[in-house]
C-alpha positions in Angstrom: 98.5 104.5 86.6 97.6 104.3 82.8 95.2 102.6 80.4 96.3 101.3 78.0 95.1 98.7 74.9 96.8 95.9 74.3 97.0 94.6 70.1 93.5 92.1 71.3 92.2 95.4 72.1 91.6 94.2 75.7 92.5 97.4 77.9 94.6 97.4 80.7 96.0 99.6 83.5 99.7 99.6 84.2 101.5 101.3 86.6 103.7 104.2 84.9 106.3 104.4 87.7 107.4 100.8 86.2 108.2 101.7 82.9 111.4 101.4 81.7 111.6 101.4 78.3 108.9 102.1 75.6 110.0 101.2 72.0 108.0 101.3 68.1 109.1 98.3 66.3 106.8 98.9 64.3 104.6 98.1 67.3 104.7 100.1 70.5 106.4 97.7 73.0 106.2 98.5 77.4 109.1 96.9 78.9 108.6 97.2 82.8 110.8 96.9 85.5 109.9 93.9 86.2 111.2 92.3 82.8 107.8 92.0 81.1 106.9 93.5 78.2 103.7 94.7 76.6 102.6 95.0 73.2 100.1 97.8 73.1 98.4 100.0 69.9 99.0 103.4 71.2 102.1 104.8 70.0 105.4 106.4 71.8 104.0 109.7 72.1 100.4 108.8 73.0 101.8 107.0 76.4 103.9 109.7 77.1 101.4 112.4 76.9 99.3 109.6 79.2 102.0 109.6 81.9 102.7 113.3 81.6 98.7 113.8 82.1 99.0 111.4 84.9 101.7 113.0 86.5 99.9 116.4 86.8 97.0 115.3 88.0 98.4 113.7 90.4 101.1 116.6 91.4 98.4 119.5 91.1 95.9 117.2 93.8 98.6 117.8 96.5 
């Protein structure tokens, strides 16, 4: 899981196992798995250094 802000600066945790795409149009744009879609203020990069993070932290716990 994630936190992330979304553009009303309200923060939010998603689940990063259900992202499927993460676009910059020029805004950075989640699209789950689900079909919805998130407009948040962190960029490309920042929520994939937040999933990568996440991932080893969870990996190095086992």
């Amino acid at each position: 899981m994630i936190n992330v802000t979304k553009m009303n600066n309200v923060s939010v945790t998603i689940n990063d196992d259900l992202i499927e795409i993460i676009e910059e149009t020029p805004d950075t744009v989640i699209t789950l798995t689900t079909g919805k879609k998130i407009l948040v203020k962190e960029s490309r990069q920042e929520i994939i250094n937040l999933v990568k993070c996440y991932k080893k932290e969870l990996f190095s716990q086992s």
